[in-house]
N, C-alpha and C positions, 0 to 999 in steps of 0.2 A: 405426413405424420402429424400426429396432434401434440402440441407443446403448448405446456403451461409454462410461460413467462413469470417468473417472483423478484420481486422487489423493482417491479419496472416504472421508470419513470417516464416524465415526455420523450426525453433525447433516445432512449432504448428504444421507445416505439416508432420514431418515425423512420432511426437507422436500421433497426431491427426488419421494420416492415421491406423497406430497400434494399437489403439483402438478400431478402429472402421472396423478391419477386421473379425469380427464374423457378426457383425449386417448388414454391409453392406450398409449402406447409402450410399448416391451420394454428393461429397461432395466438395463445389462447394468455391477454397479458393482464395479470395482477399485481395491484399495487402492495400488498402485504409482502410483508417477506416470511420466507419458510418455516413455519416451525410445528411440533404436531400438532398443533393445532388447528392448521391452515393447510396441512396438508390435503384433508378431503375437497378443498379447490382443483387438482389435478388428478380428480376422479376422470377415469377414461383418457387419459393423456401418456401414449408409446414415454414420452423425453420430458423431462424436466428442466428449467434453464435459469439457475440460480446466479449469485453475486455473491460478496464476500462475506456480507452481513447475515447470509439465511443460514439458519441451522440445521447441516444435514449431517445428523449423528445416526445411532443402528435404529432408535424409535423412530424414527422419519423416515429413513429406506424403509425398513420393514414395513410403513404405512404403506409410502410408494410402493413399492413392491406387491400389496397385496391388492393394490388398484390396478395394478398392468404395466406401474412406469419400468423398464429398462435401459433408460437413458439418464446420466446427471450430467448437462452442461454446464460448465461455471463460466461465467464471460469476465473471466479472470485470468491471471498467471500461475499465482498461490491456489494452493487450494487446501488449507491446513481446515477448514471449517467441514470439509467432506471428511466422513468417516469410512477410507478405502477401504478398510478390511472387513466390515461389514458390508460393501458396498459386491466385493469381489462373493462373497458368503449368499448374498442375497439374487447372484446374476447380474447385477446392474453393473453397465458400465462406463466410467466416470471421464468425460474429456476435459480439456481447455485449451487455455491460448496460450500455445508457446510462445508465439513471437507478434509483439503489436511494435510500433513506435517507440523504441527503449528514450528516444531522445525528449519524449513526452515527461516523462517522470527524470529523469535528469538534469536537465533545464528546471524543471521545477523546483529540485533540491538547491539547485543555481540561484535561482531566484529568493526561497525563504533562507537560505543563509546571507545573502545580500538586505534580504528583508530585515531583518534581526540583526545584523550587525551594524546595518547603517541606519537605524531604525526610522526605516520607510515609511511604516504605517503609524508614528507616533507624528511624525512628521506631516503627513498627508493632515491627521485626525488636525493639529495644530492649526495649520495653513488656513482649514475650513475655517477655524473660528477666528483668523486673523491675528494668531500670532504665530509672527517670524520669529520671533526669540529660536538661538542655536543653542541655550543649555540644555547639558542633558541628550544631546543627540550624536556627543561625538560615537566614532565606531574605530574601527585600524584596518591600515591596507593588507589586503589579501596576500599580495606580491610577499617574497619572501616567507610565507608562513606554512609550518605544515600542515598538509590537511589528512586525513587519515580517513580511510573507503575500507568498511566492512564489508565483504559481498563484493569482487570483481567480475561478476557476471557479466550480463550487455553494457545494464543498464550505469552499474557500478565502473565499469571500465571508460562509458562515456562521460560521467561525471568526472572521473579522473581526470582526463582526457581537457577538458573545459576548464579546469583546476591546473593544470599543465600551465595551459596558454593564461592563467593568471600570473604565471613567473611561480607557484607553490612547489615545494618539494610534497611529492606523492607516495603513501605508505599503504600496505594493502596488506589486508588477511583476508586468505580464503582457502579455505579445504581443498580446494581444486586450481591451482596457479593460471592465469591467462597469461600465453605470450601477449596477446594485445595488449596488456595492462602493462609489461615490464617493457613493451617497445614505447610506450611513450614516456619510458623513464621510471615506471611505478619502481619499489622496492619492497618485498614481501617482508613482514616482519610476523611476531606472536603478538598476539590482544595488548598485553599487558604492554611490551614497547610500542607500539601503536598507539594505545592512549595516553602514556607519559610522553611521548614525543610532539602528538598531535593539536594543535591549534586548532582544528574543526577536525570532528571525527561526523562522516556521514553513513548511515546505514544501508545498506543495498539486499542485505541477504533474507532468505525466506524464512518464514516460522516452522520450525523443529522443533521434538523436545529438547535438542543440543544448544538450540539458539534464545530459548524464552527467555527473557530478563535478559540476556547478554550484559545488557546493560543494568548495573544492578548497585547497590551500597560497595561493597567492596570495590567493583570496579573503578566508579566514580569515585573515591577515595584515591586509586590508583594514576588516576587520569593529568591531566597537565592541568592545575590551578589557571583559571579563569576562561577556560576552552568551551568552544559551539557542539550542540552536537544538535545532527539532522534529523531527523527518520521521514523518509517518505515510500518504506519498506512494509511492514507491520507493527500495529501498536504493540504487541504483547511483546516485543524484541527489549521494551524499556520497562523496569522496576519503575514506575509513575510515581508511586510515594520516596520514592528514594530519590528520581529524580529532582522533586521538589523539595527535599531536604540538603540535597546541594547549592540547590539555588539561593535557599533561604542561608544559607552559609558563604556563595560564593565560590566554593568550590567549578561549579557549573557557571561559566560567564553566561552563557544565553540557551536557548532551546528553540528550534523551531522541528513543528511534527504537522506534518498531514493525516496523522493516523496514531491511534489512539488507543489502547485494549480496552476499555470499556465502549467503546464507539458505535455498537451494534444498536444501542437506542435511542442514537443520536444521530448520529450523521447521515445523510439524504433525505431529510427531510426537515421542514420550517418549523421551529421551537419558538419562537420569536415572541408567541403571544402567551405561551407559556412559562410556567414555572421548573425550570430546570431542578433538580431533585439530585443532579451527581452534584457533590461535593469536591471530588476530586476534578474535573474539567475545571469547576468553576474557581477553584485555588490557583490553577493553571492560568485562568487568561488573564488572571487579577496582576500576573508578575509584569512587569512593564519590557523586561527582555525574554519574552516569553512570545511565541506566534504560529497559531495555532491555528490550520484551514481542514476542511472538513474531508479529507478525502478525495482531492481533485485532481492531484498529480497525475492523471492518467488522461485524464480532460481534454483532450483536444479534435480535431475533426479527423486528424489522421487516426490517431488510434482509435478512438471508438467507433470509426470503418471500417479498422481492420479487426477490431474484436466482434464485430457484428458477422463481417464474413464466415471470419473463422468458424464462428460459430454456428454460421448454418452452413458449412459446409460438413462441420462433422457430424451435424443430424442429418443430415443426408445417407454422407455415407454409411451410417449407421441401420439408414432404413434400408441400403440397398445391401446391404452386407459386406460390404467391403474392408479394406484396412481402415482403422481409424488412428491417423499419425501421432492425432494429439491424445492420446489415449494415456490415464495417469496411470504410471505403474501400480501395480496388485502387491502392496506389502504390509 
């Protein structure tokens, strides 16, 4: 089958190509990402094979669709950027990755709340230029503090899990309860006790219209004075201005985010020589407890092995007609 690859970078193509040396597709990779305007790049292309940042709303099926595509891969988990119900309308049908390396992106969140709290990267920047000076660097131990997990999914319950074995007492909200999350001691609460309680609140859950802003003025208003909060979930889960009106108050002791809701024309790719033009990022990384990486929490060799497989296992099955497991529901 013939696949147009969007938004591909080196690492997509080299794992991408290794995957999919048994099955054998033609595999057809572009650097642009999706939108309709790029769409006539996957002219003559059965599958589509998108990422989080391309835009597949009804005018972009509709294009695909009137070229031939019947397929939309997302080499993602999320897939809030694909527009299903046009998607189901149009014949096309939309897979992903249920399950990659959850420990990928939890370790991560592990990591930028250790970053930000202990402030790592102010400290590294210091070092270089040879000062040891320690003001301004202190942070607080984790031990004893709550930490608070929106989303007890995989990836949400391993975060916990690693928060656990810091000596933290663990607080969870999720529409759907994990026993795994209350066997390593989790305790379910409602949003609001959750973040007056919580000393770091980390985000784990998908983008919904139920979930957008979760994070929002009000809430942060509600939240526990001088508290972390994570996102290595989806940007649009955080009200961004409202965030930074916390910060500028205090409210919000620190932020660390891998992801961004404006992030579509930023992240994966080098800006460096450019003039950046969002206002809001760049208010962001000016905060000195603020830390901000591009979308990598997913980054490592195990998962984007296993999102490369996955992924060409479900154009496969698709070309042979079969079940397709990963297949996003039609609603």
């Amino acid at each position: 089958m013939k696949v147009a690859v969007y938004s591909a970078r080196r690492y997509d193509k080299s794992l991408l190509v290794k995957a999919n040396e048994q099955a054998g597709h033609t595999l057809r990779f572009l650097e642009d990402r999706l939108t309709a305007a790029t769409a006539a790049l996957a002219e003559g292309c059965g599958a589509v094979c998108v990422f989080v940042n391309d835009t597949v709303d009804a005018e972009v099926l509709a294009l695909l669709a009137a070229q031939g595509s019947r397929l939309v891969a997302t080499r993602s988990t999320g897939y809030n950027q694909i527009d299903t119900q046009a998607a189901a309308r149009l014949g096309i049908a939309v897979v992903r990755v249920t399950d990659y390396s959850p420990h990928s992106v939890a370790e991560f969140a592990v990591g930028l709340l250790l970053a930000v709290n202990r402030k790592i990267a102010r400290a590294s920047a210091r070092t270089r230029d040879g000062n040891f000076d320690l003001d301004g660097l202190m942070g607080f131990d984790l031990h004893g503090k709550t930490v608070g997990v929106i989303g007890t999914g995989k990836i949400g319950t391993i975060f916990a899990r690693i928060m656990a074995g810091f000596g933290c007492t663990v607080l969870g909200h999720d529409r759907y309860p994990s026993a795994a999350f209350e066997a390593l001691g989790g305790r379910y609460v409602e949003v609001d006790e959750l973040l007056a309680c919580s000393d770091v609140v980390s985000l784990h859950c998908p983008l919904t219209d139920d979930t957008r802003h979760i994070v929002n003025a009000q809430s942060l208003a509600r939240a526990k004075r001088g508290s972390v909060l994570v996102n290595t979930s989806r940007g649009g889960l955080i009200d961004t201005d409202a965030a930074i009106q916390a910060l500028k108050t205090g409210q919000l002791g620190g932020l660390a985010i891998d992801v961004y809701e404006q992030e579509a024309n930023l992240f994966f790719q080098d800006l460096s020589s450019t003039i950046i033009c969002d206002d809001v990022i760049q208010r962001l990384v000016s905060f000195p407890n603020v830390i901000v990486t591009g979308h990598q929490a997913f980054f490592t060799v195990e998962a984007i092995g296993q999102i490369m497989r996955t992924t060409i296992e479900s154009i496969t099955a698709f070309e042979r007609g079969e079940e397709l497991v990963n297949r996003v529901p039609e609603h």
